[in-house]
C-alpha positions in Angstrom: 11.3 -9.0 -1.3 8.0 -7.8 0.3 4.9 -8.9 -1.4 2.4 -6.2 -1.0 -1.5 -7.8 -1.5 -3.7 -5.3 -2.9 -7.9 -5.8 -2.9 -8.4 -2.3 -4.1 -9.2 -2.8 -7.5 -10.1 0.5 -8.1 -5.9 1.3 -8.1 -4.3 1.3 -11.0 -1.0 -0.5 -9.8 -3.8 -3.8 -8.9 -2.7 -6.4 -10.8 -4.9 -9.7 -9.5 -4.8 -8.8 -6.0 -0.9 -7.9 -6.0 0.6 -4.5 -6.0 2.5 -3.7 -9.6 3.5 0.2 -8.4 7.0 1.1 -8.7 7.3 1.8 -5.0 4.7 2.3 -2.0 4.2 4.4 0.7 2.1 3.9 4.1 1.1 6.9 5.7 -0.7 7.5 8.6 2.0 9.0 11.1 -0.4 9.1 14.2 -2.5 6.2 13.4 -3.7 4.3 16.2 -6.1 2.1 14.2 -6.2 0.5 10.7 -8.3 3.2 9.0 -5.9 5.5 10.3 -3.4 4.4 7.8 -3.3 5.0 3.9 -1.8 4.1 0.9 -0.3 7.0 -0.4 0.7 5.2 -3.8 -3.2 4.7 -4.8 -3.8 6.0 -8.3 -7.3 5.8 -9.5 -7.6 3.4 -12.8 -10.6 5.3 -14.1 -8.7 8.4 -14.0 -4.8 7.0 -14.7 -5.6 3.7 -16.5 -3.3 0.5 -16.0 -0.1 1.2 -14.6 0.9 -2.7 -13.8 4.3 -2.6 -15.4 5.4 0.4 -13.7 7.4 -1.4 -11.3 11.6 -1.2 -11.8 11.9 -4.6 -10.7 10.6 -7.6 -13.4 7.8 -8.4 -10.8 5.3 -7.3 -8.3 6.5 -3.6 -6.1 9.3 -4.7 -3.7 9.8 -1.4 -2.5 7.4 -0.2 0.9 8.1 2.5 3.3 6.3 3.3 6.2 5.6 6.6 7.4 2.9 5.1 10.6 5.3 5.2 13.7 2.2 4.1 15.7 2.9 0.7 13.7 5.0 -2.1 15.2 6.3 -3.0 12.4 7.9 0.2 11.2 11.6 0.0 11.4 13.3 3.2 10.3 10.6 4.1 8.2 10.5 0.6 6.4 8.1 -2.4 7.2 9.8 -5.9 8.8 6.8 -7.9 7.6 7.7 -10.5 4.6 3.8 -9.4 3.3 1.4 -6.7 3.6 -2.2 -6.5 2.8 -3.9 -3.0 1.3 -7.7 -2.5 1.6 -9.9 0.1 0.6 -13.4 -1.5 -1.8 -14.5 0.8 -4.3 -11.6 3.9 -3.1 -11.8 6.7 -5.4 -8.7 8.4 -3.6 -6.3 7.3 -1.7 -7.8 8.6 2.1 -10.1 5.7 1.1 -7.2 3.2 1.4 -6.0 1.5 4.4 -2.9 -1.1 5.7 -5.1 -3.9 7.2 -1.6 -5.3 8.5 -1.1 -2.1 10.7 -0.7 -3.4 14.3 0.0 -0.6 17.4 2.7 -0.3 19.7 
């Protein structure tokens, strides 16, 4: 299970730093750096309130696909990384969200 590590706190799927959204998506198809890459899962919390049980598993999201083929580790549209860490202080949308563990081919 992938452990996605959220410090947007802004997204309503942020439970303490972990990622509680039912599934995520990583875009960013021609990214060649970090803040080329988005979370395309980011709800707003001031505008969606808390979603942390939306999840279908009993825990944290252990579903992430990957839509960055710039990214080394995309495999068939899915990440081979055990963890992943989201960034984006104070996003409002989700163009304001990045995946700091992007890494180019």
């Amino acid at each position: 299970m992938q452990k996605i590590n959220c410090s947007v706190t802004s997204c309503s799927h942020n439970k303490t730093g972990v990622c509680y959204s039912n599934r995520v998506d990583i875009g960013g198809v021609t990214a060649s750096t970090e803040s080329g890459t988005v979370c395309g899962s980011f709800l707003n919390r001031y505008e969606y309130s808390d979603l942390t049980n939306n999840t279908n598993a009993s825990g944290p999201c252990d579903a992430l696909t990957c839509n960055v083929v710039s990214c080394n580790h995309n495999e068939n549209k899915l990440c081979n990384l055990d963890s992943i860490k989201v960034e984006g202080t104070e996003a409002h949308i989700y163009t304001e969200t990045e995946c700091s563990s992007f890494d180019v081919k």
